[in-house]
C-alpha positions as CSV (number, residue, x, y, z in Angstrom):
1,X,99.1,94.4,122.2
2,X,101.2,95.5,124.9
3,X,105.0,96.1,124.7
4,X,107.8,95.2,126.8
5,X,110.9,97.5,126.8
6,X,114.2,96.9,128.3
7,X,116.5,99.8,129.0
8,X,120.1,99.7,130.3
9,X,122.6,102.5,131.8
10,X,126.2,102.6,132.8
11,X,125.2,106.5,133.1
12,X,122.3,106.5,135.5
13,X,123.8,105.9,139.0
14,X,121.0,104.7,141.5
15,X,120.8,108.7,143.9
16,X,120.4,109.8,139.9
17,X,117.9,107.8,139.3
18,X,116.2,108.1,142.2
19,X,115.7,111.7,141.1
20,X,114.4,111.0,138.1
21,X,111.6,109.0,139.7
22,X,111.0,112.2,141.9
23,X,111.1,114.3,138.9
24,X,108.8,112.6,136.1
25,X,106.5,112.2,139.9
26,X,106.0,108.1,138.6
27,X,104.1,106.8,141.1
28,X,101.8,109.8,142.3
29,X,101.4,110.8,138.3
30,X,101.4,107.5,136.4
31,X,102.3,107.8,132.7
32,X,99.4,106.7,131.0
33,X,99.9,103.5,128.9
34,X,101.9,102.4,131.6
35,X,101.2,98.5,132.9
36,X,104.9,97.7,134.9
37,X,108.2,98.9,136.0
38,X,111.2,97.4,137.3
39,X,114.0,98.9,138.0
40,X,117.5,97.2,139.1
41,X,121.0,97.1,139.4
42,X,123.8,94.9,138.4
43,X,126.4,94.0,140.2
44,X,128.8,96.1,138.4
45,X,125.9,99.5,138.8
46,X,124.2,99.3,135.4
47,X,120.7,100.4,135.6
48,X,118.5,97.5,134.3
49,X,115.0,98.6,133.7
50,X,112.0,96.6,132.2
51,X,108.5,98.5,131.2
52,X,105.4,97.0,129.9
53,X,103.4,99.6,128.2
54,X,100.2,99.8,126.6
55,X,101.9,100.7,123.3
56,X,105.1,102.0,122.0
57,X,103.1,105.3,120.9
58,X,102.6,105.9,125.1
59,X,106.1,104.6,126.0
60,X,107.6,107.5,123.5
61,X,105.2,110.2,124.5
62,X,106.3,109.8,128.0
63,X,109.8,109.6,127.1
64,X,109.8,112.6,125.2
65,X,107.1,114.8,127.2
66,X,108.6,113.7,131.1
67,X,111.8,111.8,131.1
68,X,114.2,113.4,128.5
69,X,113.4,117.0,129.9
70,X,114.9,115.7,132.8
71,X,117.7,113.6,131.7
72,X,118.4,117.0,129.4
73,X,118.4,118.6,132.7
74,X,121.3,116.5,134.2
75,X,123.4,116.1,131.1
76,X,122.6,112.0,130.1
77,X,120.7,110.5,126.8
78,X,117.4,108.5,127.1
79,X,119.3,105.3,127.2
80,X,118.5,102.8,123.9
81,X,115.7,100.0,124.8
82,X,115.2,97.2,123.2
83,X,111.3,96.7,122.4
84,X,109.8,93.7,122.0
85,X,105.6,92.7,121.2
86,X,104.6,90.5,124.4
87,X,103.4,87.1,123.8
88,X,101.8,87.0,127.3
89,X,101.0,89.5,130.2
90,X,100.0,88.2,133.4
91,X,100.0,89.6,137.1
92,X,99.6,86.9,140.1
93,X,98.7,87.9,143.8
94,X,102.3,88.5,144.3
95,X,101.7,92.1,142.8
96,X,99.3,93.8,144.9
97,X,101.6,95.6,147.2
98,X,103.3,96.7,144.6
99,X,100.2,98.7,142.7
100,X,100.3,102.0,142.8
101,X,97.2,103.9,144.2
């Protein structure tokens, strides 16, 4: 069953994370295991991000093998997610601009 994580950064500034997404080269080298990512900002600049993976085996390989290396790189933590079993995934029409090729 797939997993939904939820991550959340006072650290990770949004020309940071930008980078990162350069870096770990998301959309032209999906992670495998990987189903959906958001990524956001609150009002007061908190990165809010929410994954659904696969599994938690795939979300921790590719946090260990691609995005700490880089977070390493620049000084900041994996930031702590809170992971939760899904009950339901579902994609409507909405998504299709938004798959990656």
């Amino acid at each position: 069953m797939p997993i939904l994580a939820i991550f959340e950064s006072d650290a990770i500034q949004k020309e940071v994370y930008e980078a990162l997404r350069r870096a770990v080269d998301w959309e032209k080298n999906p992670p495998a295991g990987v189903i959906s990512h958001v990524a956001s900002f609150d009002e007061g600049g908190k990165l809010v991000v929410v994954d659904v993976w696969e599994s938690q085996e795939q979300l921790e390989t590719f946090l260990r093998d691609r995005l700490a290396p880089e977070l390493q790189k620049r000084g900041l933590p994996i930031p702590a997610a809170r992971i939760l079993s899904t009950h339901v995934v579902t994609a409507y029409p909405g998504v299709t601009p938004h798959i990656v090729q």
